[in-house]
NUSENU-584439 format. One record per residue (C-alpha): z, x, y; residue in one letter; residue number from 0. Coordinates in Angstrom, 3 decimals. Layout:
<nodes>
+----------+----------+----------+----+-----+
!       c3 !       c1 !       c2 ! aa !   i !
+----------+----------+----------+----+-----+
!        Z !        X !        Y !  a ! NUM !
...
+----------+----------+----------+----+-----+
</nodes>
This chain:
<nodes>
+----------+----------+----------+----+-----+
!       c3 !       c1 !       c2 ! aa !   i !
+----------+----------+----------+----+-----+
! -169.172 !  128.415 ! -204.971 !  x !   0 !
! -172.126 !  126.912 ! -206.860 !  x !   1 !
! -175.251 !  128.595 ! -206.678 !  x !   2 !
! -177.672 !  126.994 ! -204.213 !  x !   3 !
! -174.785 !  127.900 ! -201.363 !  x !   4 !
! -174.293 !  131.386 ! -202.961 !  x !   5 !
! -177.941 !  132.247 ! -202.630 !  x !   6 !
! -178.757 !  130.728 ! -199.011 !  x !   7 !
! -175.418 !  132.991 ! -197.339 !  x !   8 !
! -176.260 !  136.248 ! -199.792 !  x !   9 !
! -179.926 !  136.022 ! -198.712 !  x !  10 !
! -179.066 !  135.683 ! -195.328 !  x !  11 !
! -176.160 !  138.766 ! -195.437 !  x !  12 !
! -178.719 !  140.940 ! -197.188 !  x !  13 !
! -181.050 !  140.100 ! -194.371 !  x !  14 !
! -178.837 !  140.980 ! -191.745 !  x !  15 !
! -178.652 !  137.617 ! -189.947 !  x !  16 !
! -175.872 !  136.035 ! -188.434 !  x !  17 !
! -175.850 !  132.306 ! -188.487 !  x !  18 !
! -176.050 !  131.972 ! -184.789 !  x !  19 !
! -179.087 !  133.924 ! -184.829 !  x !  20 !
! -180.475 !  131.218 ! -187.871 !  x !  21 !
! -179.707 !  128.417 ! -185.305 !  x !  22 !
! -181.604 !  129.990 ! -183.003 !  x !  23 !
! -184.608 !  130.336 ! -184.602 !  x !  24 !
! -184.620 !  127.140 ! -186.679 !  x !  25 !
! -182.703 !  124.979 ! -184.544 !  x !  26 !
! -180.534 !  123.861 ! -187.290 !  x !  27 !
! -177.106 !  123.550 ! -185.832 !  x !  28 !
! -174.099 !  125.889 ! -186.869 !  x !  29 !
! -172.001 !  123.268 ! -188.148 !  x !  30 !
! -174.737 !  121.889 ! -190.378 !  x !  31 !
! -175.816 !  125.761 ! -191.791 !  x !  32 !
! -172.562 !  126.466 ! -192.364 !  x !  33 !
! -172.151 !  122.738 ! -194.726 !  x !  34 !
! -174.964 !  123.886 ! -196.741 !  x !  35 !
! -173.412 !  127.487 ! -197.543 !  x !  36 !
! -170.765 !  125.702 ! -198.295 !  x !  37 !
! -172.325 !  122.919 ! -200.466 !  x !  38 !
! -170.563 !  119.949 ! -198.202 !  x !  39 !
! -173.496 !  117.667 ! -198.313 !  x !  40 !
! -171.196 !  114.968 ! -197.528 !  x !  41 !
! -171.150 !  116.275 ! -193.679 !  x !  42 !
! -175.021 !  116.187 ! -193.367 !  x !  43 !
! -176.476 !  113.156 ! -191.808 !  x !  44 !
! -178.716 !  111.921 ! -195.117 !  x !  45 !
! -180.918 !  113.408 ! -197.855 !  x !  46 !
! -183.847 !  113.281 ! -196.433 !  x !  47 !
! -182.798 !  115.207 ! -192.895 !  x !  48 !
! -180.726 !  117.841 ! -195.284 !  x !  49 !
! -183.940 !  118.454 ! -197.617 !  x !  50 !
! -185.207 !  119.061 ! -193.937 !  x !  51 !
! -182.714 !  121.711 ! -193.255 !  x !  52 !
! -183.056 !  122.873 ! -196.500 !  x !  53 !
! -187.142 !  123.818 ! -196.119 !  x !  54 !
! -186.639 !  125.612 ! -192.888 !  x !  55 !
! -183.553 !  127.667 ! -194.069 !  x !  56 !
! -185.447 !  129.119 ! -196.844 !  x !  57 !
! -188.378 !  129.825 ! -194.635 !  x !  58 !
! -186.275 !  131.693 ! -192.370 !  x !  59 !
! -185.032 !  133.723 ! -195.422 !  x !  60 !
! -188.071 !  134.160 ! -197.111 !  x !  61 !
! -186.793 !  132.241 ! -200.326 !  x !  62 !
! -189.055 !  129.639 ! -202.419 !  x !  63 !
! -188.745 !  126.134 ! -200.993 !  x !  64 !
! -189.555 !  124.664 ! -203.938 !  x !  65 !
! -186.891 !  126.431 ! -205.970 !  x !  66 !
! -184.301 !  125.682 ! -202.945 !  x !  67 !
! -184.960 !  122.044 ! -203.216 !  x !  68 !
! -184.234 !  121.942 ! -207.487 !  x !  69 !
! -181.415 !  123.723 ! -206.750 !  x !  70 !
! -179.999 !  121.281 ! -204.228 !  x !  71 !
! -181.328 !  118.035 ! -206.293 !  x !  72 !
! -179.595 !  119.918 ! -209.631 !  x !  73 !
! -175.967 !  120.263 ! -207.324 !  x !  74 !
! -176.187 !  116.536 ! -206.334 !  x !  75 !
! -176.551 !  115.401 ! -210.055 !  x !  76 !
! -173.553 !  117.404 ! -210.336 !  x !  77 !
! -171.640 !  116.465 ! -207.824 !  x !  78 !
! -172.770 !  112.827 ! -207.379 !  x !  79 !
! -173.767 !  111.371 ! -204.094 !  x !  80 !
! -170.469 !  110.611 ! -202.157 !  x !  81 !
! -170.127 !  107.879 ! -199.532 !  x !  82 !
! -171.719 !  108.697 ! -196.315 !  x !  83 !
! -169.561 !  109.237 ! -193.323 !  x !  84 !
! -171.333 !  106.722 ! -190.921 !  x !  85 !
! -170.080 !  104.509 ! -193.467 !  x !  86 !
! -166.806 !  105.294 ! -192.314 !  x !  87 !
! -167.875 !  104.350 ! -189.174 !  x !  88 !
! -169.084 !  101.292 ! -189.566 !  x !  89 !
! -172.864 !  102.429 ! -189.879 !  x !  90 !
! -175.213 !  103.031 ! -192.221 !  x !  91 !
! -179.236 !  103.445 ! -193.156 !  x !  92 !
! -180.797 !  101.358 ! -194.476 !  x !  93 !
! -185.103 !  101.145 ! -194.331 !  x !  94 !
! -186.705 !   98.182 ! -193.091 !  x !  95 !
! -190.145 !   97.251 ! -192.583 !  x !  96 !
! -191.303 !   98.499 ! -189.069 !  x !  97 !
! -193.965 !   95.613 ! -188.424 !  x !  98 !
! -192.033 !   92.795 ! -185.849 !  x !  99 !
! -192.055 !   89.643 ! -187.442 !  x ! 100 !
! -194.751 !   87.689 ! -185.956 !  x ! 101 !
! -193.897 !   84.917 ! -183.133 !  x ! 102 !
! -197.001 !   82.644 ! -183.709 !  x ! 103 !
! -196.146 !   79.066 ! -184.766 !  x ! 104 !
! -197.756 !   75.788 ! -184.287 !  x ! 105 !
! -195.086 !   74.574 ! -182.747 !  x ! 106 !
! -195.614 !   77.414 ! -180.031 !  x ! 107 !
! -199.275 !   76.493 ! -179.832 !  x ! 108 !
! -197.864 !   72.906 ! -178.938 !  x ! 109 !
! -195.642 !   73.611 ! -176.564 !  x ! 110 !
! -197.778 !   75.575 ! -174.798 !  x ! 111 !
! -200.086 !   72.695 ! -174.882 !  x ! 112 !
! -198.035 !   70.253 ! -173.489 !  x ! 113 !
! -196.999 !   72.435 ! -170.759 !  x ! 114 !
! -200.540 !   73.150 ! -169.435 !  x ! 115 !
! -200.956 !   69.128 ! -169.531 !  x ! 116 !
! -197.373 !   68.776 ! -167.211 !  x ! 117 !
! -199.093 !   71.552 ! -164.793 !  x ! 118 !
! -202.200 !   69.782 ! -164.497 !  x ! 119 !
! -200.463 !   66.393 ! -163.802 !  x ! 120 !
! -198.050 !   67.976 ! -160.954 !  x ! 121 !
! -201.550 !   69.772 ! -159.425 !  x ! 122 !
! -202.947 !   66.155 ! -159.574 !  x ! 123 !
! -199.946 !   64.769 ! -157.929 !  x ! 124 !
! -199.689 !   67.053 ! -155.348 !  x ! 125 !
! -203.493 !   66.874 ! -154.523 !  x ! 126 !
! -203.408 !   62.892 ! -154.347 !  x ! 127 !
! -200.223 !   62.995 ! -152.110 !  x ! 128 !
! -201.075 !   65.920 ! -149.580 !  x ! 129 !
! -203.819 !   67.432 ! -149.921 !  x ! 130 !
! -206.483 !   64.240 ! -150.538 !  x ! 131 !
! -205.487 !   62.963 ! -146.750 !  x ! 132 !
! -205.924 !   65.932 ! -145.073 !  x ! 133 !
! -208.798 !   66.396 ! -146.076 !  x ! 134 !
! -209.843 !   62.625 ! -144.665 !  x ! 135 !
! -208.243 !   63.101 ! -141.677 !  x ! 136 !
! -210.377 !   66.779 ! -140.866 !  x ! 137 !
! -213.562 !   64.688 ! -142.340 !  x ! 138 !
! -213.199 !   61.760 ! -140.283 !  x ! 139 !
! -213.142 !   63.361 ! -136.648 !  x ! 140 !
! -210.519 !   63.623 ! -134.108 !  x ! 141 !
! -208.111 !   59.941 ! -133.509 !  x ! 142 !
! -209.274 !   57.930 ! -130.415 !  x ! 143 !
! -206.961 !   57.859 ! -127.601 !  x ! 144 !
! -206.092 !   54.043 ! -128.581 !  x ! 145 !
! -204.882 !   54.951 ! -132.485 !  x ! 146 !
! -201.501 !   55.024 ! -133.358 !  x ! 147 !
! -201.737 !   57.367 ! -136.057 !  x ! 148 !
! -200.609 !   60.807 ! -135.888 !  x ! 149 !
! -200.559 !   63.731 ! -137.956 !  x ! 150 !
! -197.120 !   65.485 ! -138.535 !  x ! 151 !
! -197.348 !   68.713 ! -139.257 !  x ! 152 !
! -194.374 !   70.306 ! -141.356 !  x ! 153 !
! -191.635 !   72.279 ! -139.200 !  x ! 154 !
! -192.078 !   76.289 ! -140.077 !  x ! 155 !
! -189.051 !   76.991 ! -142.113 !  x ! 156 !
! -187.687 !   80.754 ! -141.144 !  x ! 157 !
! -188.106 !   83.210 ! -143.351 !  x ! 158 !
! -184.649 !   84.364 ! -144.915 !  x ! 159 !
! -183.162 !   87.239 ! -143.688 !  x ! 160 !
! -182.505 !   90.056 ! -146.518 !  x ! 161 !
! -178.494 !   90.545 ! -147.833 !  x ! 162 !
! -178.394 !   94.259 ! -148.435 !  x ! 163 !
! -177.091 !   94.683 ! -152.094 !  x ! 164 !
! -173.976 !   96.233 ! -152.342 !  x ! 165 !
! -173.741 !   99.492 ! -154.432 !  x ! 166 !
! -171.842 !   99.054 ! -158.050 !  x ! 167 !
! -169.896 !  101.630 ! -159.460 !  x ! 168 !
! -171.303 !  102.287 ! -162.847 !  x ! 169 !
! -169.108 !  101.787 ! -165.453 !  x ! 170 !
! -167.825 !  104.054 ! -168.639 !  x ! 171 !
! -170.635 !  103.056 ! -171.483 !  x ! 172 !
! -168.575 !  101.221 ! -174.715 !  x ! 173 !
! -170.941 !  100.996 ! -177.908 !  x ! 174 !
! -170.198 !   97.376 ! -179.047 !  x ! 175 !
! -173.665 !   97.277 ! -181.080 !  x ! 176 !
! -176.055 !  100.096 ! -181.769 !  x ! 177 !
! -176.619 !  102.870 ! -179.579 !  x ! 178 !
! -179.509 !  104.945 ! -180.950 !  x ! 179 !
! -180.632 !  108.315 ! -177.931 !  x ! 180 !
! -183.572 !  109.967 ! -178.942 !  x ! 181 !
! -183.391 !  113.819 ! -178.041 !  x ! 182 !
! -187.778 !  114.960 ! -177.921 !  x ! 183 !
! -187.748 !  119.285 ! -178.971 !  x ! 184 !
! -191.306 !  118.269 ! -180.009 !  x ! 185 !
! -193.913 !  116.105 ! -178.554 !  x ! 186 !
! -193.475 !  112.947 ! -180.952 !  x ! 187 !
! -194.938 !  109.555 ! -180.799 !  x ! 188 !
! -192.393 !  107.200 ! -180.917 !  x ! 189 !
! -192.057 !  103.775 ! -181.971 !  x ! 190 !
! -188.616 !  101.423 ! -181.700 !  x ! 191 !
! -186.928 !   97.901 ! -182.975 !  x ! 192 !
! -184.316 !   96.779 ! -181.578 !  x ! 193 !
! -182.984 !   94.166 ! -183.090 !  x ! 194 !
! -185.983 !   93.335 ! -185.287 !  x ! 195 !
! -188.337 !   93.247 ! -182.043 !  x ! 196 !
! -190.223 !   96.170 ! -180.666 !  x ! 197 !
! -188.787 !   97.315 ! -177.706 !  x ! 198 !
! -190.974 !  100.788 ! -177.288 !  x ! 199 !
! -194.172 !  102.490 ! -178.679 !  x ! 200 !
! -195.675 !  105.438 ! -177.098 !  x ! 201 !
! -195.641 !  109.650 ! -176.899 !  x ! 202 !
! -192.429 !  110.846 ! -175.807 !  x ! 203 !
! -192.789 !  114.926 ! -174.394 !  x ! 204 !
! -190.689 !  117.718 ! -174.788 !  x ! 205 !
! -187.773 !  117.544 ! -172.953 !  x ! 206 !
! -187.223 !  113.715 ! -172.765 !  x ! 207 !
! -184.148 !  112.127 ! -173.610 !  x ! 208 !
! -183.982 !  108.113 ! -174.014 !  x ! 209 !
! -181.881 !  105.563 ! -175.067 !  x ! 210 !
! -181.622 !  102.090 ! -176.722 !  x ! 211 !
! -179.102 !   99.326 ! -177.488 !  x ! 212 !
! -178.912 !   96.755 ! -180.475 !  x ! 213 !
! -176.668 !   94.170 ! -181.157 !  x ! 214 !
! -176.918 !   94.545 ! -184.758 !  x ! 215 !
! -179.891 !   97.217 ! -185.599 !  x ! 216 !
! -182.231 !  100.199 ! -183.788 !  x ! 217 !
! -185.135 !  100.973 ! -186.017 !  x ! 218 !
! -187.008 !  104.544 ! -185.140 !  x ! 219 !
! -190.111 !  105.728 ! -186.344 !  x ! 220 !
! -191.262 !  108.870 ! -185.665 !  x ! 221 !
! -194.425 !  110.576 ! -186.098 !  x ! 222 !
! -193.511 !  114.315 ! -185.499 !  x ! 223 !
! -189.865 !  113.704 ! -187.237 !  x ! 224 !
! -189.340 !  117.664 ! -186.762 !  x ! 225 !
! -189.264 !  117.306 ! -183.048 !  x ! 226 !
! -186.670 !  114.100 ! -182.301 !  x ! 227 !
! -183.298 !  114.764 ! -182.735 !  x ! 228 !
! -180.840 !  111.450 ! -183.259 !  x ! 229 !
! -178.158 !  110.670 ! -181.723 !  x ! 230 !
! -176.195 !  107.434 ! -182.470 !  x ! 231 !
! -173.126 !  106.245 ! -180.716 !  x ! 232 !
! -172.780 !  109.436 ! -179.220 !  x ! 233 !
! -172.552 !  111.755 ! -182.538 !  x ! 234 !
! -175.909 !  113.803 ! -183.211 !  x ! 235 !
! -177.484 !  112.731 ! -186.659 !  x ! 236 !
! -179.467 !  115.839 ! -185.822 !  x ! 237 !
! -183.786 !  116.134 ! -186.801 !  x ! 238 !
! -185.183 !  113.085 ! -188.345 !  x ! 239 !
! -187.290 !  115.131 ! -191.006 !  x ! 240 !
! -189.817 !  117.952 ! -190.821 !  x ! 241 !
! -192.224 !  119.032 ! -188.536 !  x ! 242 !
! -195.620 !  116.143 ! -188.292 !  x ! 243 !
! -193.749 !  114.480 ! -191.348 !  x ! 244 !
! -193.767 !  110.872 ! -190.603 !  x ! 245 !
! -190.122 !  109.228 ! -190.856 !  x ! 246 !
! -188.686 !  105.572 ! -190.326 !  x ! 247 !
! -184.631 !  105.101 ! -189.786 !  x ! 248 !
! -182.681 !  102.080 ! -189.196 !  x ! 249 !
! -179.537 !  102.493 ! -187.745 !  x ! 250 !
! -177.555 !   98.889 ! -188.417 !  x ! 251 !
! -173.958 !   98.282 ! -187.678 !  x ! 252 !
! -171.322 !   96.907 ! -190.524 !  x ! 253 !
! -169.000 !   94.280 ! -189.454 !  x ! 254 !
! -165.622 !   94.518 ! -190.430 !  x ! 255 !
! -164.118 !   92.184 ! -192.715 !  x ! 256 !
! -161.273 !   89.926 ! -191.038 !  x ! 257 !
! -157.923 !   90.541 ! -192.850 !  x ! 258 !
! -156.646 !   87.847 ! -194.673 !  x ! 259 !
! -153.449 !   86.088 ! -192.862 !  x ! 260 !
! -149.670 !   86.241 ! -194.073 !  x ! 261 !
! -149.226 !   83.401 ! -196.575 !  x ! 262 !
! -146.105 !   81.455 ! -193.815 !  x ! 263 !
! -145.030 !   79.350 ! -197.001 !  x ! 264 !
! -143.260 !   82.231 ! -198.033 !  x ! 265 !
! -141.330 !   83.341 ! -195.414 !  x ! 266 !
! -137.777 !   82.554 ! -196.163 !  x ! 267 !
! -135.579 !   81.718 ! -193.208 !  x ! 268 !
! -132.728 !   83.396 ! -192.288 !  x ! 269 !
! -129.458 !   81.707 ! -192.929 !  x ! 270 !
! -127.065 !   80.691 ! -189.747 !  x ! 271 !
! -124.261 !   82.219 ! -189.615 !  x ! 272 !
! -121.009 !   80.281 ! -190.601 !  x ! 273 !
! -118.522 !   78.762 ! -187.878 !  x ! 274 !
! -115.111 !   79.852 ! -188.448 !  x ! 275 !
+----------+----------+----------+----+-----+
</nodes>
């Protein structure tokens, strides 16, 4: 046992605390306090989130978080960083800018252009056509009994009668992209990419629990990372960082390389059998 894992469980022993009782008061989960006793950094969701752990471990055993922190950076230069297991899974982080690319263009500018000009042509239209000879029929007076002309007004066409929807099942949820839940144990504010476009920004409360789905990415930036808990494709990444620490993630799926196909020249065909 190497010695940052040796002093967080002997601290904790001498203390008297069980590690339920640690996950109760720093909401660290069991699994995760029991990987850093144990020194399996491979099982924690990333660096940053473990350093996370790491600070409100030692708080809760009274140690020095600086010296808990050299101790875990001196164990990963000894161990090496090994490969993450959302790698495994076809995910990893990566950190993106989390401005949206901006969707001005001239070529926006002149299609928007040219559509106000087809609007005003079909108002013009329309005005010449209906509404220009009403409006000299109503200014001229009332037809004398001897003209032929007669206004025809347009037959009232009923209003449709509402289909009532029918109800649909919901069906089992598949993650074919990126499926990112944020989990608020802290008021947080709270902004999100999907897919390189914003698809929320605001303050989430304690309590709330919301989802979103990429094809290819879920960026998450949080302002209180202590208080939002991640949870991607259904598997808890746990706390995004510290209490008011400001974090950005990017969740992004990895897609699979296509296996080469059998080389068919070589297959060598069987031989007939042989007629007596």
């Amino acid at each position: 046992m190497d010695q940052l894992g040796d002093l967080l469980r002997q601290s904790r022993q001498q203390l008297g605390l069980s590690l339920d009782e640690i996950e109760a008061s720093t909401r660290i989960k069991r699994a995760y306090l029991e990987a850093l006793e144990a020194e399996n950094f491979q099982e924690l969701p990333n660096q940053v989130t473990t350093r996370g752990f790491l600070r409100n471990y030692a708080s809760a055993l009274k140690l020095d978080v600086n010296y808990v922190l050299e101790l875990y950076d001196k164990a990963n230069q000894n161990k090496g960083v090994g490969r993450s297991p959302f790698e495994r899974n076809r995910m990893h982080l990566k950190s993106i800018p989390m401005t949206p690319p901006s969707r001005f263009s001239p070529d926006l500018l002149i299609g928007f252009l040219l559509m106000t000009a087809l609007l005003g042509i079909i108002l013009y239209y329309v005005y010449q056509q209906h509404l220009l000879p009403l409006e000299t029929i109503l200014t001229s007076g009332p037809p004398s009994p001897t003209s032929q002309a007669a206004l025809v007004l347009p037959t009232p066409t009923p209003a449709p009668t509402d289909t009532p929807t029918p109800t649909i099942t919901p069906t089992p949820l598949f993650y074919t992209g990126v499926t990112v839940e944020l989990v608020i144990t802290e008021e947080s504010w709270v902004q999100v990419l999907v897919d390189e476009a914003k698809a929320f920004e605001g303050i989430l409360q304690t309590g709330e629990q919301r989802h979103w789905t990429g094809d290819s990415q879920v960026a998450v930036r949080a302002g209180n990372a202590g208080g939002v808990e991640v949870v991607v494709n259904g598997e808890s990444m746990g706390l995004m960082g510290e209490p008011g620490q400001v974090v950005d993630q990017i969740w992004e799926k990895i897609e699979e390389t296509p296996a080469a196909a059998p080389d068919q020249n070589n297959n060598t065909p069987s031989p007939s059998p042989t007629s007596p």
